[in-house]
C-alpha positions as CSV (number, residue, x, y, z in Angstrom):
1,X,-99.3,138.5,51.4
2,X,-102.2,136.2,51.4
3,X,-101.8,132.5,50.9
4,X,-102.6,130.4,48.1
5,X,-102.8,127.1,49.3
6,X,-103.1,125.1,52.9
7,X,-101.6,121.9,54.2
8,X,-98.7,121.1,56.3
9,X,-95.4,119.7,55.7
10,X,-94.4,116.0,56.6
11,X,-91.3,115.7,57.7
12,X,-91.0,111.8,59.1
13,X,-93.3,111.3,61.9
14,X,-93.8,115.0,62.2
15,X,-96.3,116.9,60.4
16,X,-95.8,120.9,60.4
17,X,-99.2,123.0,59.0
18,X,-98.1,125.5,56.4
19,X,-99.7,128.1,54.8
20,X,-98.3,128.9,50.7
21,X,-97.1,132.1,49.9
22,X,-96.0,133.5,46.4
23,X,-92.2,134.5,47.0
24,X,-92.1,136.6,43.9
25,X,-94.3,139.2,42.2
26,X,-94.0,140.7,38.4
27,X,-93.2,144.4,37.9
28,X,-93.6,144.0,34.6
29,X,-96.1,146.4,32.4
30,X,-98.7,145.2,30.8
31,X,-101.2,146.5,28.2
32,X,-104.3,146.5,26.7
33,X,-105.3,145.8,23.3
34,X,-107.4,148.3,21.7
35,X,-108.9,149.8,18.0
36,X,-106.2,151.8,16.5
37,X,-108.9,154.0,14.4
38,X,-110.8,154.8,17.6
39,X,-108.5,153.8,20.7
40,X,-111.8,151.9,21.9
41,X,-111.3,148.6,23.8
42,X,-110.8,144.9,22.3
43,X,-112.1,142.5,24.9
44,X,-112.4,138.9,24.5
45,X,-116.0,137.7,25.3
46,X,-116.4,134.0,26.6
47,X,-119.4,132.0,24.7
48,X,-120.6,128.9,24.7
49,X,-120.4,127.3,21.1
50,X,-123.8,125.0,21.7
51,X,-125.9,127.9,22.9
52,X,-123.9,130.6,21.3
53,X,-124.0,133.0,24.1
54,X,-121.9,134.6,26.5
55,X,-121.5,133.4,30.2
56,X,-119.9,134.2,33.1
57,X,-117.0,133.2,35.2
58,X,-119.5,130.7,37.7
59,X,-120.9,129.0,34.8
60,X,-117.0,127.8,33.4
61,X,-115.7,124.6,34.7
62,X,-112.5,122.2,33.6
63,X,-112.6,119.5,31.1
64,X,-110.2,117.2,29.6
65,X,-110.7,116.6,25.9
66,X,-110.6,113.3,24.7
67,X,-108.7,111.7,22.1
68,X,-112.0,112.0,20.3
69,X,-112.9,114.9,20.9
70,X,-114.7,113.8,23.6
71,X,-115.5,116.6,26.6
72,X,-114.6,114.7,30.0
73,X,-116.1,117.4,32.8
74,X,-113.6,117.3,35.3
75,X,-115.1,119.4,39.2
76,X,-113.2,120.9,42.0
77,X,-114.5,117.3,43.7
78,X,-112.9,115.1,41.8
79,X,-109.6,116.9,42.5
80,X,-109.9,116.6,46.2
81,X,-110.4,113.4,46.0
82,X,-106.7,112.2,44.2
83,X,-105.3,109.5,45.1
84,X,-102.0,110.7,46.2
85,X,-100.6,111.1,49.4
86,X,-99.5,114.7,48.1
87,X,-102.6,116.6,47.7
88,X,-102.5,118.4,50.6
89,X,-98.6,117.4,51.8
90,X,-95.6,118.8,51.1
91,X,-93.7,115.1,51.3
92,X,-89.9,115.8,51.8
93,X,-88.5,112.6,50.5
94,X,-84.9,113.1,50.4
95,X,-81.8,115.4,51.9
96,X,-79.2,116.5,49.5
97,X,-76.4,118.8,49.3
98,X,-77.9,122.3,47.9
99,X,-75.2,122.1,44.7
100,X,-77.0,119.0,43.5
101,X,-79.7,120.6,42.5
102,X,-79.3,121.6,38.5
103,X,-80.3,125.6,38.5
104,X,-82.2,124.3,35.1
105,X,-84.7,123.0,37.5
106,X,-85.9,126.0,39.3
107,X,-89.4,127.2,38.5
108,X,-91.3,128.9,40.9
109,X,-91.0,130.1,44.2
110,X,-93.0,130.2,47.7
111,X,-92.5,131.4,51.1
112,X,-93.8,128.7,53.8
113,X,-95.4,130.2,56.7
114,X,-96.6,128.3,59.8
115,X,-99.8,127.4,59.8
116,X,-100.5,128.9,63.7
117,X,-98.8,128.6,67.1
118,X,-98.5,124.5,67.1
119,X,-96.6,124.5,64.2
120,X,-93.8,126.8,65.7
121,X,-91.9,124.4,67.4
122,X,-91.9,121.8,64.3
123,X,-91.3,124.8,61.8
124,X,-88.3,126.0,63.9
125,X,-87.1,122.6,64.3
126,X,-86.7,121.6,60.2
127,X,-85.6,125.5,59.6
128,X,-82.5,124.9,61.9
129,X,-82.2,121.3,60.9
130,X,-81.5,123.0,57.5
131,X,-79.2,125.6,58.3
132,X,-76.9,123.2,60.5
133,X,-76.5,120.5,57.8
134,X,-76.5,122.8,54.8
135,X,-78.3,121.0,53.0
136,X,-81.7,121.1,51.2
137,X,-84.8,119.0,51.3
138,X,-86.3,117.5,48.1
139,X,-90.0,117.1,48.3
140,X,-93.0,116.1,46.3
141,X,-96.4,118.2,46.4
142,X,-99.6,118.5,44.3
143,X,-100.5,122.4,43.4
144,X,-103.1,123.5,40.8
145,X,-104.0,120.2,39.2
146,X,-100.7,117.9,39.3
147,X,-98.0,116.7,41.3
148,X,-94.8,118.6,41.4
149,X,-91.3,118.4,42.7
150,X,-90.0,120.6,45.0
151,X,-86.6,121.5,47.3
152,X,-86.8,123.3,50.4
153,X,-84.3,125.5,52.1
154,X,-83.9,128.3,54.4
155,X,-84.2,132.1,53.6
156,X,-83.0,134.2,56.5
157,X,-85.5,133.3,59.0
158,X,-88.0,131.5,57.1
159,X,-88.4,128.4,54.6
160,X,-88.7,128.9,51.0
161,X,-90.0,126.3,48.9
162,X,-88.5,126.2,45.1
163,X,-90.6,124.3,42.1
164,X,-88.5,122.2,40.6
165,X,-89.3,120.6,37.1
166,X,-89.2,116.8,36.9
167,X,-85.9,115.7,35.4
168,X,-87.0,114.6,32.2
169,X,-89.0,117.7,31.7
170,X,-85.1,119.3,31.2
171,X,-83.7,119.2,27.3
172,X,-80.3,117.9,27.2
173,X,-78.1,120.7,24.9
174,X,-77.2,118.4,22.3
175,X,-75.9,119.8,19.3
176,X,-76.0,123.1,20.8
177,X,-72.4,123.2,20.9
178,X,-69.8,125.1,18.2
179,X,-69.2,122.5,15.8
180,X,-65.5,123.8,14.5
181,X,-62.7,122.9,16.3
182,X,-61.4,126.0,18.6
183,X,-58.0,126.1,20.4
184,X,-58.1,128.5,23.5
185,X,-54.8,129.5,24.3
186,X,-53.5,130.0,27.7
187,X,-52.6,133.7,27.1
188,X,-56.6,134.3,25.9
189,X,-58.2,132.3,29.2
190,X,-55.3,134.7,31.2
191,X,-56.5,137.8,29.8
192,X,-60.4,136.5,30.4
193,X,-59.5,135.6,34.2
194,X,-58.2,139.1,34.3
195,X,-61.6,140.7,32.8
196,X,-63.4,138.3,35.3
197,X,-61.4,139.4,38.0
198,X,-61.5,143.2,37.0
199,X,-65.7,143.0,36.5
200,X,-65.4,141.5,39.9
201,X,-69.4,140.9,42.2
202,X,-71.6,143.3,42.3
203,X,-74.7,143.2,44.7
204,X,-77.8,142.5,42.5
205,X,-80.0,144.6,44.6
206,X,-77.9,147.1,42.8
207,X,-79.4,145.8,39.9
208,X,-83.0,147.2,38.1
209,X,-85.1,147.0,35.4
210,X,-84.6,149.9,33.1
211,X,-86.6,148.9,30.3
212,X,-89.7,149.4,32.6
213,X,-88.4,152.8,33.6
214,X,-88.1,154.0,30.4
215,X,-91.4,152.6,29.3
216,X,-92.9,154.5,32.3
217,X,-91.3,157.5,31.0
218,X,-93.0,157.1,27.6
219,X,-96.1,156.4,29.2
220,X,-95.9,159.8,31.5
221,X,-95.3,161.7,28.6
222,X,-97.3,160.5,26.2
223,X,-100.2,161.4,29.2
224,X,-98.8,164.9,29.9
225,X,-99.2,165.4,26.0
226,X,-95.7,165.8,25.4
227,X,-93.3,164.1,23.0
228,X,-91.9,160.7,24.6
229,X,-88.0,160.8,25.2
230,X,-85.8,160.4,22.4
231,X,-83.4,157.1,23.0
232,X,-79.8,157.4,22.9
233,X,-78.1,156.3,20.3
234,X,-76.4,153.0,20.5
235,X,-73.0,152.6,20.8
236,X,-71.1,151.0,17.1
237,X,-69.3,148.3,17.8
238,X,-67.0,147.1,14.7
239,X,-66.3,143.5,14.1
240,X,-63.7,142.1,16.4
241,X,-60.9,140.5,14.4
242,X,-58.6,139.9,17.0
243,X,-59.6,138.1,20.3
244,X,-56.7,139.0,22.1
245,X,-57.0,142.8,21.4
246,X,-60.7,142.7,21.7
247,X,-60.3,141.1,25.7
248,X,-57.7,143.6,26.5
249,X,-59.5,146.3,25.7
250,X,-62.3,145.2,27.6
251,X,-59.9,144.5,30.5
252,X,-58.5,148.1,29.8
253,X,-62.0,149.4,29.9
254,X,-63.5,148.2,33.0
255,X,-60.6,148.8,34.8
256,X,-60.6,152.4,33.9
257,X,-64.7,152.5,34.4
258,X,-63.8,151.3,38.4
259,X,-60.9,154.1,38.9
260,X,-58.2,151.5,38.3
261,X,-54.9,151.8,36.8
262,X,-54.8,150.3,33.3
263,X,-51.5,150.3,32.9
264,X,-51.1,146.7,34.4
265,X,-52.4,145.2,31.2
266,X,-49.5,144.4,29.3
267,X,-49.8,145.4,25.2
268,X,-49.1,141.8,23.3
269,X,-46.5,142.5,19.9
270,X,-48.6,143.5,16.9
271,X,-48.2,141.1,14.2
272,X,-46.8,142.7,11.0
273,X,-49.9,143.7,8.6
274,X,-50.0,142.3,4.8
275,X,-50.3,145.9,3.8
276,X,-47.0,146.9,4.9
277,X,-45.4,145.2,1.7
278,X,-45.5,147.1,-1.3
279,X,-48.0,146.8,-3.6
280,X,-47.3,145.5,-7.4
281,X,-48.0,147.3,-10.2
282,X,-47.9,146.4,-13.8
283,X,-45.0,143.7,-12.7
284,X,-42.6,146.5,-11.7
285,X,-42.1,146.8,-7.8
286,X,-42.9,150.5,-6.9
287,X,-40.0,152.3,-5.4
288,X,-42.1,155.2,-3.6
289,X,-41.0,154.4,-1.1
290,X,-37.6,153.2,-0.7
291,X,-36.2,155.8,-2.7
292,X,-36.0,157.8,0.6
293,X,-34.4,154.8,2.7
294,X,-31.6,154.9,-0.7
295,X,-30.7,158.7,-0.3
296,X,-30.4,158.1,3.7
297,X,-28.4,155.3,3.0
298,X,-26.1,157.3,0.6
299,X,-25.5,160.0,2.4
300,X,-24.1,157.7,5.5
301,X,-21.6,156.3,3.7
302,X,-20.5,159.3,2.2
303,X,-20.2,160.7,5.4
304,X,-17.8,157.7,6.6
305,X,-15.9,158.2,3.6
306,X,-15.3,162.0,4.4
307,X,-14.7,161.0,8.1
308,X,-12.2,158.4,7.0
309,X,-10.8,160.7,4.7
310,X,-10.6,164.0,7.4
311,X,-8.7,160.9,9.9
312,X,-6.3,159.6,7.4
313,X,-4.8,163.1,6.6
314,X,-5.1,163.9,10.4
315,X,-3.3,161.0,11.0
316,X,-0.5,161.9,8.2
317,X,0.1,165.6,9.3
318,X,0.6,163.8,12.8
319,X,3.5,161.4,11.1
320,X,4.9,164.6,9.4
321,X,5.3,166.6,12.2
322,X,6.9,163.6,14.5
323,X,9.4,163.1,11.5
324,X,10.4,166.5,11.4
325,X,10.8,166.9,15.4
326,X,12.9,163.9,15.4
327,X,15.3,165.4,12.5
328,X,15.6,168.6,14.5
329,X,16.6,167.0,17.8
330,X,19.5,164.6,15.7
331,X,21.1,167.9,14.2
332,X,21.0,169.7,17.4
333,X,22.9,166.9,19.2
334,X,25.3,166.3,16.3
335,X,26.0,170.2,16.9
336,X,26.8,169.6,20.3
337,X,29.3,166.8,19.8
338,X,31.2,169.3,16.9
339,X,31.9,171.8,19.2
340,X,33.0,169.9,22.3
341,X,35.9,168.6,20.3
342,X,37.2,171.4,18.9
343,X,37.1,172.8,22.8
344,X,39.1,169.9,23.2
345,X,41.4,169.9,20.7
């Protein structure tokens, strides 16, 4: 990694030389523009309008254009010599706790490395300084034509400096914001904890870029002479008209996509559909439908009244036959009594 700028870091009293590293690099593919009759090259050709000719990259400088229209020239010289304090200082101005920083801010990132053996001791010092308060430093430092703001903190075992924008280069969200009113029940921000808590972390080195790997694929082919790779269909996804069922399903579905059980999800009551009711006709209510439900509920009670029918006669043959026992046993015994007394007699 080679370094795109020089100066040291100052830090109080103590002054720490640094060297500016690009912490980030684009994977991204780029293309060229070109003649779609012939495939031949579209270039862009720098000319001077006053002499109408092209130049080269030694003869182009920087100038600041005037309300006027007015060409100011404006050299590498005059540059240097800025009156700021910053030009060739990273200025840490401030300490503050790394979740005061709005992520809104961020721009671009650097590695700082030390500028050579003296600034090992320094550099180490600040790095642990860092680490043992956890906090971050905010700093001010001038990089390819202005002053910038900046924070400062550690990344494993070296310190990474993080563009920040100024604060009023930040947009405030106003009128971003739905403007009906919404009421978010408790049982919908439950079932969204649960889908939070189901979708879990996940490592973001994990994580890649496969647009570009498709696009490499269609750039492989397409060199080989062979048709590009059809893309998969996407999925249809129908218009969610409940919430509640749309977030359990999701909760459903990404516990099953981890191995999960989904049977912990608990199925809310479905609420009874409009088209349930029967539909009007002519002003006559159709009876489709319930002349079923009629015939079921005729045949039950004439079944009771056969039951009740079968148990009252049951019940009566029971009385008979009591009745008649009883006379037998009273003639019997009269019988009895007869003949004992004319024994007696």
């Amino acid at each position: 990694m080679r370094s795109i700028w020089n100066g040291a870091i100052s830090f109080g009293l103590v002054s720490i030389p640094i060297k500016l590293v690009n912490a980030t690099e684009s994977h991204s593919i780029s293309f060229r523009q070109i003649h779609t009759e012939d495939g031949g090259r579209v270039r862009y050709r720098k000319v001077c309008e006053l002499e109408d000719r092209e130049i080269t990259q030694s003869e182009i400088g920087k100038g600041y254009e005037d309300a006027d229209g007015t060409i100011i020239p404006i050299t590498d010289e005059d540059l240097a010599h800025l009156p700021l304090p910053t030009a060739k200082t990273i200025e840490i101005v401030a300490f503050v706790p790394g979740d005061r920083i709005d992520p809104l801010q961020m721009d671009a990132a650097y590695y700082l490395q030390a500028g050579g053996a003296p600034a090992a001791k320094p550099y180490t010092l600040l790095r642990e300084a860092l680490k043992r308060s956890n906090k971050v430093a905010i700093a001010k430092f001038a990089l390819r034509g202005r002053e910038r703001l900046g924070m400062l903190r550690v990344v494993e075992d070296a310190i990474a400096l993080h563009g920040l924008l100024w604060p009023d280069e930040v947009r405030a969200p106003e009128g971003l914001a739905p403007d009906t009113k919404v009421t978010v029940s408790d049982k919908e921000l439950d079932l969204a904890d649960a889908l939070m808590d189901t979708l879990g972390e996940i490592d973001l080195d994990e994580l890649h870029d496969e647009y570009r790997e498709a696009l490499e694929e269609v750039v492989a082919a397409k060199a080989a002479g062979e048709a590009p790779p059809e893309s998969p269909e996407p999925a249809r996804s129908g218009k969610v008209l409940d919430l509640m069922a749309a977030l359990e399903k999701s909760v459903r579905e990404a516990k099953e996509s981890r191995g999960e059980e989904p049977g912990e999800v608990r199925q809310l009551p479905q609420r009874k559909s409009a088209r349930a009711a029967p539909k009007q006709t002519g002003g006559k209510k159709s009876t489709t439908k319930a002349a079923p439900a009629k015939k079921t509920a005729a045949a039950k009670k004439s079944t009771a009244k056969t039951a009740a029918k079968s148990t009252a006669r049951s019940s009566q043959g029971t009385k008979k036959t009591a009745s008649a026992k009883k006379a037998t046993s009273a003639k019997k015994s009269a019988a009895k009594k007869t003949t004992a007394r004319k024994r007696s007699a």
